[in-house]
VOVO-692911 format. One record per residue (C-alpha): residue number from 0; x, y, z. Coordinates in Angstrom, 2 decimals, m for minus. Each point is the difference from the previous one (the first is absolute). Layout:
<pts>
<pt><num>NUM</num><X>X</X><Y>Y</Y><Z>Z</Z></pt>
...
</pts>
This chain:
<pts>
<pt><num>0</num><X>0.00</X><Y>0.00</Y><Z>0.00</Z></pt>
<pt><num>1</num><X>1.51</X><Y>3.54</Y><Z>m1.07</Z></pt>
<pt><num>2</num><X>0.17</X><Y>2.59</Y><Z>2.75</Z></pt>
<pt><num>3</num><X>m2.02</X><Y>2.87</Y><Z>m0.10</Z></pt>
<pt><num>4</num><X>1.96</X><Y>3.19</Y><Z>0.30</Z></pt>
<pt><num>5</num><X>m1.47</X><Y>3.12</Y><Z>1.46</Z></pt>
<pt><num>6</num><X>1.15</X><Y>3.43</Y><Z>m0.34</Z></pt>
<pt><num>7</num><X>m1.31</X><Y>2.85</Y><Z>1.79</Z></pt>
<pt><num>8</num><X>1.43</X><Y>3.66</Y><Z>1.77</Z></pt>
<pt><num>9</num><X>2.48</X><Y>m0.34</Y><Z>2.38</Z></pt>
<pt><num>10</num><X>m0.84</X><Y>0.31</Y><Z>3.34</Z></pt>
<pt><num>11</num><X>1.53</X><Y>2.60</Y><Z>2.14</Z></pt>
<pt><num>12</num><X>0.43</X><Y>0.29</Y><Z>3.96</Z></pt>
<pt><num>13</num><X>3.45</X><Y>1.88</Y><Z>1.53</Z></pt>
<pt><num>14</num><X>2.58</X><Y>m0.51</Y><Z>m1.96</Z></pt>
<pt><num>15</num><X>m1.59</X><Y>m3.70</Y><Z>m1.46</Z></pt>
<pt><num>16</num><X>m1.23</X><Y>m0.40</Y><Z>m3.23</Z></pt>
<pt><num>17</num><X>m1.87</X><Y>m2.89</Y><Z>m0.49</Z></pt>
<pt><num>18</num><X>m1.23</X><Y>m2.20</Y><Z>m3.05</Z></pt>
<pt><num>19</num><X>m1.63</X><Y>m3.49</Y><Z>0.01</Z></pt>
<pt><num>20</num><X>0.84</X><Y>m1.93</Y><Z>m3.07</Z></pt>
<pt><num>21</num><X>m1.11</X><Y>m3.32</Y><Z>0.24</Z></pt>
<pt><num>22</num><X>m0.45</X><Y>m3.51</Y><Z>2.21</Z></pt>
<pt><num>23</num><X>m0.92</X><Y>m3.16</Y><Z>0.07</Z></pt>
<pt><num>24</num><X>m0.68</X><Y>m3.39</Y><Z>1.75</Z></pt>
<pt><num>25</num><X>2.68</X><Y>m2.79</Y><Z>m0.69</Z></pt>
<pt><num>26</num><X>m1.68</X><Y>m3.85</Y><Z>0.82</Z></pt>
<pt><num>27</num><X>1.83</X><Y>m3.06</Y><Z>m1.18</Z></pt>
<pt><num>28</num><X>m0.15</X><Y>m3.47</Y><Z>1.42</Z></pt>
<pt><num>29</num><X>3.15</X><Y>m0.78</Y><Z>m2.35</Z></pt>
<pt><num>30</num><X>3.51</X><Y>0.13</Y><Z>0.62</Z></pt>
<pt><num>31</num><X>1.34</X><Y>3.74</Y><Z>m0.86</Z></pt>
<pt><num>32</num><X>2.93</X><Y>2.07</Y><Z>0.07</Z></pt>
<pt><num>33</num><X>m0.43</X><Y>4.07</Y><Z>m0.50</Z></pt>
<pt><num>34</num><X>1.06</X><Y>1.18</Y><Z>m3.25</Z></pt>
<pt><num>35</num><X>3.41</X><Y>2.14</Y><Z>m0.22</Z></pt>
<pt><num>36</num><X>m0.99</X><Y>3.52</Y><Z>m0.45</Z></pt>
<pt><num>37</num><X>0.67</X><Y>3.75</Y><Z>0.50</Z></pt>
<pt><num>38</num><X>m3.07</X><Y>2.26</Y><Z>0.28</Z></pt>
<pt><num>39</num><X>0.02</X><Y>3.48</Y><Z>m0.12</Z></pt>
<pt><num>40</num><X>m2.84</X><Y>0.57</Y><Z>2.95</Z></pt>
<pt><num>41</num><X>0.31</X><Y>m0.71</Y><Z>3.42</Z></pt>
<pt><num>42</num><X>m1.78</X><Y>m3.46</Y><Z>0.65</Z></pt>
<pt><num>43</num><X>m1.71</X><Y>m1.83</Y><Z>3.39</Z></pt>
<pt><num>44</num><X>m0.02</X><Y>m3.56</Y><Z>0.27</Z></pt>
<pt><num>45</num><X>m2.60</X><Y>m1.45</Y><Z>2.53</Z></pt>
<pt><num>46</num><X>0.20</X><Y>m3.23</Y><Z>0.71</Z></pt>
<pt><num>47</num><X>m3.39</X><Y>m1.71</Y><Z>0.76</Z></pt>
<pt><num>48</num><X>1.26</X><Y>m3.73</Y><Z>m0.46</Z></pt>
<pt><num>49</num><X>2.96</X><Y>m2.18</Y><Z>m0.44</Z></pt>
<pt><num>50</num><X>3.37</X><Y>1.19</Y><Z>0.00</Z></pt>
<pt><num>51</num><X>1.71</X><Y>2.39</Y><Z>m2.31</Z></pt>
<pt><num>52</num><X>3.93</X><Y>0.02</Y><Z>m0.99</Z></pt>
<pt><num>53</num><X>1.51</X><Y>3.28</Y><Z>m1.47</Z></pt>
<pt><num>54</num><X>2.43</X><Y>1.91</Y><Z>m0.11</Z></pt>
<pt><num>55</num><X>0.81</X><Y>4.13</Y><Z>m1.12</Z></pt>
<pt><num>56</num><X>3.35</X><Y>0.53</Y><Z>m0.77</Z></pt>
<pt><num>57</num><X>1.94</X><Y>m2.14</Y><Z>1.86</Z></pt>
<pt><num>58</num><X>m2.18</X><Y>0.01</Y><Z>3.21</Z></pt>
<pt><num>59</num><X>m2.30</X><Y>m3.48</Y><Z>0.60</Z></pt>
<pt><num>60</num><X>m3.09</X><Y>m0.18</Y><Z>1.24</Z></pt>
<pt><num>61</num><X>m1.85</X><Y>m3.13</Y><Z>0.99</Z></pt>
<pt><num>62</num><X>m3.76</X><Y>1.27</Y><Z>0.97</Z></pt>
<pt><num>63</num><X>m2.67</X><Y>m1.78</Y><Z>1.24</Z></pt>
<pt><num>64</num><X>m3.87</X><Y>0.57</Y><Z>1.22</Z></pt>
<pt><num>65</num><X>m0.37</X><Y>3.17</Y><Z>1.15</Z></pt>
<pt><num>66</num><X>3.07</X><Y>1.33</Y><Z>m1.13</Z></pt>
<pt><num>67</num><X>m0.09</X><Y>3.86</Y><Z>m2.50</Z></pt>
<pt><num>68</num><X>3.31</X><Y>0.79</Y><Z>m1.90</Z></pt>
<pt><num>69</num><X>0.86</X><Y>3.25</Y><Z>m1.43</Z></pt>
<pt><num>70</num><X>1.44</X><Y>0.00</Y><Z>m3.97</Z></pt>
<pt><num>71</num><X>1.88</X><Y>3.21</Y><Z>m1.10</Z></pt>
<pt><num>72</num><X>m0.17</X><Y>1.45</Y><Z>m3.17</Z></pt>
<pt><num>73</num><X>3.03</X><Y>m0.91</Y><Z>m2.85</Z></pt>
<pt><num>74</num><X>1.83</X><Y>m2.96</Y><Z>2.54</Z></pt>
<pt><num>75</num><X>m0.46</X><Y>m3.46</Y><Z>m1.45</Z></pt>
<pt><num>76</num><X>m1.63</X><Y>m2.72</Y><Z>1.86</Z></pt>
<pt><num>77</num><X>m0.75</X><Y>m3.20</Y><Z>m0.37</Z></pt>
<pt><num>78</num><X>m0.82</X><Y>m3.90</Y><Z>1.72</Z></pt>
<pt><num>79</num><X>2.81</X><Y>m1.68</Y><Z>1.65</Z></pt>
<pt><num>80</num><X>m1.51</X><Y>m3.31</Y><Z>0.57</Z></pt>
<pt><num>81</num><X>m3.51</X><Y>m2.00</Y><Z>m1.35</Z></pt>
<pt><num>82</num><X>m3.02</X><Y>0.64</Y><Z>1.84</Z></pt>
<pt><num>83</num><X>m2.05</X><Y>m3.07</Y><Z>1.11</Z></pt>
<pt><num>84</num><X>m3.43</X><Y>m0.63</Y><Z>0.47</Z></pt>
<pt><num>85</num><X>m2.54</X><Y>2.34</Y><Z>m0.42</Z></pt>
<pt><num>86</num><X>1.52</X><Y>3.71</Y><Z>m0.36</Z></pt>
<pt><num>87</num><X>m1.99</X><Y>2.71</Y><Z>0.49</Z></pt>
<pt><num>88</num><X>0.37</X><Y>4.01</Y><Z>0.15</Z></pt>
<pt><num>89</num><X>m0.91</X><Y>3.20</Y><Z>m0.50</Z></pt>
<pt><num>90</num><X>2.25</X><Y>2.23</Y><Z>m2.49</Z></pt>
<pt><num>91</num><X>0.03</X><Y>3.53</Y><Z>m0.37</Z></pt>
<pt><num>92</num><X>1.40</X><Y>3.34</Y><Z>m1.92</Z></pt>
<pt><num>93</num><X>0.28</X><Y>3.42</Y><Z>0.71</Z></pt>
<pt><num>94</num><X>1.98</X><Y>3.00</Y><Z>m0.77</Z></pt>
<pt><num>95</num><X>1.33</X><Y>2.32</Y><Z>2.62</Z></pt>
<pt><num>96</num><X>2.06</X><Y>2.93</Y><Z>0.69</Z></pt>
<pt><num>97</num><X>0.90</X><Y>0.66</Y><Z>3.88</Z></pt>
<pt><num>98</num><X>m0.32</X><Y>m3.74</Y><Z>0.31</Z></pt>
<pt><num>99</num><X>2.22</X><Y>0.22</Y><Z>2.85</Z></pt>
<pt><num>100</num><X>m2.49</X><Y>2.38</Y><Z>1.65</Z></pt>
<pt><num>101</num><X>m2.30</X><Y>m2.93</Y><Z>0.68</Z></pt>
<pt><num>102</num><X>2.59</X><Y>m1.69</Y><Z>2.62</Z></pt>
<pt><num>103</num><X>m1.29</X><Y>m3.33</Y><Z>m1.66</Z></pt>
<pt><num>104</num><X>2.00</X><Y>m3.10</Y><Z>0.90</Z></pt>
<pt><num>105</num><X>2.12</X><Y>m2.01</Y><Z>m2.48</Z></pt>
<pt><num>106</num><X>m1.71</X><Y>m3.38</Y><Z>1.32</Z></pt>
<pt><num>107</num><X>m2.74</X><Y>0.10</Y><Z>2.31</Z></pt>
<pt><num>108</num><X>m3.20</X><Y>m2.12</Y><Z>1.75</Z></pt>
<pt><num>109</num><X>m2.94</X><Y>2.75</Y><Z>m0.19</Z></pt>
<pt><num>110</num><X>m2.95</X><Y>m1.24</Y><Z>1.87</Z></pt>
<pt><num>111</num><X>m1.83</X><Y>m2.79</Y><Z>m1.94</Z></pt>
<pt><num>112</num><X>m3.04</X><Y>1.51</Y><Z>0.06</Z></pt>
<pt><num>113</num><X>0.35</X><Y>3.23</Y><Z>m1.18</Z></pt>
<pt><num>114</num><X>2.57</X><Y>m0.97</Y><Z>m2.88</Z></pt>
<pt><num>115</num><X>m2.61</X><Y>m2.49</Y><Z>m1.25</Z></pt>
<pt><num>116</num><X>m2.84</X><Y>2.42</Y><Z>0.03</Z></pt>
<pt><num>117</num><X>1.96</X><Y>2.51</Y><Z>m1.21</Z></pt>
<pt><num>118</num><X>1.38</X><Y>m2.13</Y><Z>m3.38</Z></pt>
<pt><num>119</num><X>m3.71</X><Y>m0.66</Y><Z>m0.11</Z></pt>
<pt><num>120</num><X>m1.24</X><Y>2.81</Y><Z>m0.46</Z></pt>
<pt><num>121</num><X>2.78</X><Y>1.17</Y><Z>m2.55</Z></pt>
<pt><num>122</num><X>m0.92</X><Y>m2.71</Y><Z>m1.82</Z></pt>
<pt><num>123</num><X>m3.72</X><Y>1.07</Y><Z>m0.61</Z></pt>
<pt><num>124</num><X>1.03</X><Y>3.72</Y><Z>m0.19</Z></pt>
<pt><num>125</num><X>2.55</X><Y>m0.60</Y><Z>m2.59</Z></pt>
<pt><num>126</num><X>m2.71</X><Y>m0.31</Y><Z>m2.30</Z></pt>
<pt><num>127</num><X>m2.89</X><Y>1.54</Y><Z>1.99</Z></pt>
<pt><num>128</num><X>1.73</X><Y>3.29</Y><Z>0.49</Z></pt>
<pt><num>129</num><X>3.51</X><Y>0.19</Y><Z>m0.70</Z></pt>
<pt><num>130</num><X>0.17</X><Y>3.62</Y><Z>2.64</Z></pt>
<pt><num>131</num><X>m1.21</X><Y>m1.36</Y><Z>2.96</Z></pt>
<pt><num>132</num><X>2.49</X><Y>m3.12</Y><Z>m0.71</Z></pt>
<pt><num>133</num><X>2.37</X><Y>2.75</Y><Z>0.49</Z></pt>
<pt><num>134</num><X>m0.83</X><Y>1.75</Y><Z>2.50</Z></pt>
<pt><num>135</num><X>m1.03</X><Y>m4.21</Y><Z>1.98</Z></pt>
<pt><num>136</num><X>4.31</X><Y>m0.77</Y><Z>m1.00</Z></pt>
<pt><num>137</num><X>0.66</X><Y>3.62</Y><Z>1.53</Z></pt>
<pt><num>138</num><X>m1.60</X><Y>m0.84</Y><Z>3.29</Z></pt>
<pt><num>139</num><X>1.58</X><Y>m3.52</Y><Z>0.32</Z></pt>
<pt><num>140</num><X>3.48</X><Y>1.00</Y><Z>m0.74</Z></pt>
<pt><num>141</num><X>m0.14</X><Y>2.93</Y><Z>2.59</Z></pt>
<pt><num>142</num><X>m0.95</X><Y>m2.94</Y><Z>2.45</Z></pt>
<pt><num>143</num><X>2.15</X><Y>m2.57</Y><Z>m0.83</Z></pt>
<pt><num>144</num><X>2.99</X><Y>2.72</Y><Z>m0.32</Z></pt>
<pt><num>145</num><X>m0.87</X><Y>0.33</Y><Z>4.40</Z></pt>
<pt><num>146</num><X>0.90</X><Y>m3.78</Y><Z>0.85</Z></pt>
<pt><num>147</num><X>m1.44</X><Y>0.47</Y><Z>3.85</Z></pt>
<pt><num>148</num><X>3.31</X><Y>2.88</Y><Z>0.18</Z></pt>
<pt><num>149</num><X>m2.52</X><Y>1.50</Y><Z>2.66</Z></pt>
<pt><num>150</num><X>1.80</X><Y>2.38</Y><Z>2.50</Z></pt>
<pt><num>151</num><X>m1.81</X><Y>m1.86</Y><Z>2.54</Z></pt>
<pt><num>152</num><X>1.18</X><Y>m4.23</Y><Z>0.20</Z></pt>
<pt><num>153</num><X>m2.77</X><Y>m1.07</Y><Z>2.35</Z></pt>
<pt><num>154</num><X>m2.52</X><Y>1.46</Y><Z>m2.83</Z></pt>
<pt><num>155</num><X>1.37</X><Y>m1.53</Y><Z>m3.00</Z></pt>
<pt><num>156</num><X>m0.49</X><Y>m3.30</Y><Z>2.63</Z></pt>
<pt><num>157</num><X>m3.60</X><Y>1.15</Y><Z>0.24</Z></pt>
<pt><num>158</num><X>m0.93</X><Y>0.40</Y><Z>m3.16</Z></pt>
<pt><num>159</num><X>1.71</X><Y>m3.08</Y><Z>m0.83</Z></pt>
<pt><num>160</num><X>m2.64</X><Y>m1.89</Y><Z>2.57</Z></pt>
<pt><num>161</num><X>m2.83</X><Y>1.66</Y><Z>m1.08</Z></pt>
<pt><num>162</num><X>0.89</X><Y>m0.96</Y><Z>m4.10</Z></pt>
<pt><num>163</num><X>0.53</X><Y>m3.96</Y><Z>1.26</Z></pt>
<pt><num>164</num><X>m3.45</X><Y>0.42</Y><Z>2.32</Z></pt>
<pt><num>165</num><X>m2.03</X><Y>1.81</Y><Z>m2.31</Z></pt>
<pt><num>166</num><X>m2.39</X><Y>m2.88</Y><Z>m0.78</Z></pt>
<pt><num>167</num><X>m0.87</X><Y>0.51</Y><Z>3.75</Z></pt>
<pt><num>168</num><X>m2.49</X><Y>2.46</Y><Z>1.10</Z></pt>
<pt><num>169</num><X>2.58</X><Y>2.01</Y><Z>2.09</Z></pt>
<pt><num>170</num><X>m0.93</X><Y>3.05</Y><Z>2.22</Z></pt>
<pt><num>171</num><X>2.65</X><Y>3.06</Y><Z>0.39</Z></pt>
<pt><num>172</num><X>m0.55</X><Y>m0.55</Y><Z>3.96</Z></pt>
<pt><num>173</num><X>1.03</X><Y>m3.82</Y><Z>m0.28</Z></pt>
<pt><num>174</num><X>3.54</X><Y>0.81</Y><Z>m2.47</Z></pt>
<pt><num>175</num><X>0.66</X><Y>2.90</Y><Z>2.28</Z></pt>
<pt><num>176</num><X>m0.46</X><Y>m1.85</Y><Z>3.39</Z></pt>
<pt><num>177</num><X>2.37</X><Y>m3.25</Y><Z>m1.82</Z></pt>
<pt><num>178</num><X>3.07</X><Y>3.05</Y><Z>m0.07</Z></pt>
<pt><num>179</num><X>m0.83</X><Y>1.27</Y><Z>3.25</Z></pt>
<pt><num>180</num><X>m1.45</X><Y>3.77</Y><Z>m1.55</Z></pt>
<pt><num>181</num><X>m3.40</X><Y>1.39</Y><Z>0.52</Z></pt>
<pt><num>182</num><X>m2.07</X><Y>0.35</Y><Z>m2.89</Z></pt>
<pt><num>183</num><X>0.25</X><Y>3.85</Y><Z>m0.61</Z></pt>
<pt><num>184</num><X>3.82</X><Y>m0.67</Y><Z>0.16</Z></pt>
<pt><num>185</num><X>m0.01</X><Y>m2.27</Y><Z>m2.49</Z></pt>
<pt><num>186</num><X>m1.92</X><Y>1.82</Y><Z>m2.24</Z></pt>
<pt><num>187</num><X>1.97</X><Y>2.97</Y><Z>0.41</Z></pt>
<pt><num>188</num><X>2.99</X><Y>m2.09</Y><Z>m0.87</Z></pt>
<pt><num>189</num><X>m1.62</X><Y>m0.83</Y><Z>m3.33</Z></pt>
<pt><num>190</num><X>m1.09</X><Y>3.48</Y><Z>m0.47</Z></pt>
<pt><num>191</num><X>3.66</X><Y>1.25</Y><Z>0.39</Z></pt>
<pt><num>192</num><X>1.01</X><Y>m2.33</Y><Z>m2.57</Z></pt>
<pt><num>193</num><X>m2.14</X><Y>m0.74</Y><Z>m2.42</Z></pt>
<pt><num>194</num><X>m2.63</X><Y>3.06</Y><Z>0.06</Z></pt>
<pt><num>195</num><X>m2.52</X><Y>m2.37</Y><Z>1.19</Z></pt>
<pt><num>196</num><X>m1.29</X><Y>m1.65</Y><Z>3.29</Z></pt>
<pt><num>197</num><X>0.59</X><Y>m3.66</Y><Z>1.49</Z></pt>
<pt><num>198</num><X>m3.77</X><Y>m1.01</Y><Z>m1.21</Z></pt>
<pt><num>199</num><X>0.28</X><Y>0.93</Y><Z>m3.25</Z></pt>
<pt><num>200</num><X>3.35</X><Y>m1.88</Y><Z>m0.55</Z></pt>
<pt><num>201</num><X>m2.09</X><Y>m3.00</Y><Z>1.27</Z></pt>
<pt><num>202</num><X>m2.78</X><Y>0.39</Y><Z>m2.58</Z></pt>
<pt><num>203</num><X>2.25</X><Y>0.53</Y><Z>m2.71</Z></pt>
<pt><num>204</num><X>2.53</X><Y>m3.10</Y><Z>0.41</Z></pt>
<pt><num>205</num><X>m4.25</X><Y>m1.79</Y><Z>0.78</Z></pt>
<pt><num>206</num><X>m0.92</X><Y>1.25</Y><Z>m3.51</Z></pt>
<pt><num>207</num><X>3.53</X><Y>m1.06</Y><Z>m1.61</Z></pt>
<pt><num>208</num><X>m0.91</X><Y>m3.51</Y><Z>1.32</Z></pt>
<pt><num>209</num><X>m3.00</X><Y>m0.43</Y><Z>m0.88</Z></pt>
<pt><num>210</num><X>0.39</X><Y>1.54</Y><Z>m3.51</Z></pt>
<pt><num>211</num><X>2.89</X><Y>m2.78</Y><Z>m0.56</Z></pt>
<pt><num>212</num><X>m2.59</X><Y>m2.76</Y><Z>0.97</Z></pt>
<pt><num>213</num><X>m2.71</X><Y>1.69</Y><Z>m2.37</Z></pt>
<pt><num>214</num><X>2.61</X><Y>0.06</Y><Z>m3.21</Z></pt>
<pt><num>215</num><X>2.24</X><Y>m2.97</Y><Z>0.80</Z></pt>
<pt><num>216</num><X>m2.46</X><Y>m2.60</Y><Z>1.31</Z></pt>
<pt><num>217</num><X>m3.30</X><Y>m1.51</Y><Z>m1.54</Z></pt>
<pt><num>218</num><X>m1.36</X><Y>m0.26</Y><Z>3.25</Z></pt>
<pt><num>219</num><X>m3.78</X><Y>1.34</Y><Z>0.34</Z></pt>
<pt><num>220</num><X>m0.62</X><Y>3.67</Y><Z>2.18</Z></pt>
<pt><num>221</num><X>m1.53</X><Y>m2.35</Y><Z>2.32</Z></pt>
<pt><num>222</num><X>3.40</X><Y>m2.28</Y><Z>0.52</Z></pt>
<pt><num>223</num><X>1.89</X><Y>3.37</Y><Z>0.18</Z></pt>
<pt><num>224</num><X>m1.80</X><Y>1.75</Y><Z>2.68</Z></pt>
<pt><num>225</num><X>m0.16</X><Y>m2.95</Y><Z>2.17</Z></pt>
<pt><num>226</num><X>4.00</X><Y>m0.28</Y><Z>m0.52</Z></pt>
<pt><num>227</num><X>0.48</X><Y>3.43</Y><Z>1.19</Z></pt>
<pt><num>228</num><X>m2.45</X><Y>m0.40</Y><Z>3.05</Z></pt>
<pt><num>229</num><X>m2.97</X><Y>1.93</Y><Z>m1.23</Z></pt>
<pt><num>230</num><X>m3.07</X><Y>m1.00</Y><Z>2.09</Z></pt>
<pt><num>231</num><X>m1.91</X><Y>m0.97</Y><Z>m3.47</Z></pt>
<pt><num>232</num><X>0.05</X><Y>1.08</Y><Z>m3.70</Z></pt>
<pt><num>233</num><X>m1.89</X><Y>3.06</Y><Z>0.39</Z></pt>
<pt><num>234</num><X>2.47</X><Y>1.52</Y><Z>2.46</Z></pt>
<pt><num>235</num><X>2.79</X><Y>m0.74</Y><Z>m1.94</Z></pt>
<pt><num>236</num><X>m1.50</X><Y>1.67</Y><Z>m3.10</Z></pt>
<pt><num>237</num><X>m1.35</X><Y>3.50</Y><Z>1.88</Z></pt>
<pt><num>238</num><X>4.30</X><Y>0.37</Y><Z>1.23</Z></pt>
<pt><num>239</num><X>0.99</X><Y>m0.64</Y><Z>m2.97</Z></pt>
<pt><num>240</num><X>m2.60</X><Y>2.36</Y><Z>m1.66</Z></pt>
<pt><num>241</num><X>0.80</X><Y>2.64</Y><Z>2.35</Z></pt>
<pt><num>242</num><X>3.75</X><Y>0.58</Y><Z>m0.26</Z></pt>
<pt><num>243</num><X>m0.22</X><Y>m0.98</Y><Z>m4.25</Z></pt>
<pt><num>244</num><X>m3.26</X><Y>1.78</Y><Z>m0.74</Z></pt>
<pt><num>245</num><X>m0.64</X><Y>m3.41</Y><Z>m2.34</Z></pt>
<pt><num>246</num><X>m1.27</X><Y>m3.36</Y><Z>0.87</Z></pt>
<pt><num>247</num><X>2.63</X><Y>m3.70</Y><Z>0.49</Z></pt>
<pt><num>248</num><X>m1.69</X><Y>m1.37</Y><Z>m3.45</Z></pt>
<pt><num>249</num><X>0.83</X><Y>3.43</Y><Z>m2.27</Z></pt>
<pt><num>250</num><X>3.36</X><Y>0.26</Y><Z>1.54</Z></pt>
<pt><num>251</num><X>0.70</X><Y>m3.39</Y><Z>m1.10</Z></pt>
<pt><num>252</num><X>m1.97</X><Y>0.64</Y><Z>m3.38</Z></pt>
<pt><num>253</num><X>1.96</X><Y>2.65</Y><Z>m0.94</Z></pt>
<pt><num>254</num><X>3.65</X><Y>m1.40</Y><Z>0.04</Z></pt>
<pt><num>255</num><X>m1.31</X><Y>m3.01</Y><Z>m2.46</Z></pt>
<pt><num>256</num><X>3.04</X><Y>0.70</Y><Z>m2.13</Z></pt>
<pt><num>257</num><X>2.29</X><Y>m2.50</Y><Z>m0.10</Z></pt>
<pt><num>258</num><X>3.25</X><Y>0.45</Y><Z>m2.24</Z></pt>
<pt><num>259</num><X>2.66</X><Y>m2.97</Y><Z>m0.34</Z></pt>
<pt><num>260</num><X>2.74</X><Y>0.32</Y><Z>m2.44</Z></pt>
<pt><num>261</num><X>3.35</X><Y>m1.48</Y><Z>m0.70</Z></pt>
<pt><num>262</num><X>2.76</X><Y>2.57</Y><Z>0.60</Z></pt>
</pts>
């Protein structure tokens, strides 16, 4: 399958200028090695399963589930050793001046859920509407370019237990009182940091969650709201409603798009 290429106006934010060229999904169940190349965009490589063997320049890499690697422009790169089993990953280009404004790690593990629902969505909006696919890769590679570097350790810890928890119904009272702060503390902590309070960070790692199970599962609303320890369907759907303005079933609906392609 060819790749579809989409050009639009660079985006622009500080000193960044930002374009989204193009991305795919890479699925094979066969034995594979990645092609020799050099590129002139920068390019991610999500890994979503298997493992992958490269190298740029003379540097090796040997990435597995869960693992993002950052390709530079003009450097050649290239697999090292065959991949077995099933292989699968995300791949995507961009242009960028600045790039080193975005503090974004050479190899990284960005949390699962995000990175998933944020390739996701790219994939749709690559086609859907190629500016808000720009503005979606703007947002993640802000985030991932923060790696938990919080000036505060014990929060990066926090935020950390409330992404691996966040299939729970947690309280702000009940993750304050496990790190021995009061509630208003804690959410002045966030507040400090991230420009928002301690129960907001909750619902949004929540929504991250269950957005993952809605695109990356075929499990019914029902299944999913019983998984996250909703009372009953209904409950489930009026949270999610709430914080998304939409419904479970047209959130799911409307990231049908599925693209696979051999790179």
């Amino acid at each position: 399958m060819n790749d579809k290429v989409v050009k639009c106006d660079m985006l622009k934010f500080n000193d960044v200028q930002l374009e989204y060229v193009n991305m795919g999904l890479f699925d094979s169940d066969k034995e594979w090695i990645h092609p020799t190349v050099t590129v002139n965009t920068y390019e991610i490589i999500y890994v979503v399963e298997g493992e992958i063997h490269i190298r740029e320049g003379e540097q090796r890499y040997d990435l597995v589930k869960g693992d993002m690697l950052l390709l530079e422009p003009g450097i050649e790169h290239g697999g090292t050793a065959v991949s077995l089993g099933r292989t699968s990953f995300y791949w995507l280009h961009y242009h960028c001046t600045h790039h080193e404004a975005l503090e974004l790690p050479k190899r990284s593990a960005p949390d699962e859920v995000t990175a998933l629902r944020t390739m996701n969505e790219l994939m749709h909006l690559q086609q859907a509407n190629p500016t808000v696919a720009e503005l979606a890769l703007a947002r993640f590679l802000l985030e991932c370019g923060r790696v938990a570097e919080y000036g505060n350790k014990r929060l990066a810890e926090i935020v950390e237990y409330i992404r691996a928890n966040s299939r729970e119904p947690l309280s702000v009272v009940d993750v304050a009182a496990r790190y021995g702060y009061s509630a208003d503390h804690l959410s002045r902590m966030f507040k400090k940091e991230f420009g928002y309070d301690a129960k907001t960070a909750i619902v949004k790692k929540r929504l991250e969650y269950i957005e993952s199970r809605l695109l990356n599962s075929e499990y019914s609303i029902k299944e999913i709201a019983a998984q996250c320890g909703f009372e009953d369907e209904n409950s489930f759907v009026k949270f999610f409603k709430y914080h998304t303005k939409t419904t479970p079933t047209l959130f799911r609906n409307r990231y049908f798009h599925v693209h696979l392609n051999s790179k």
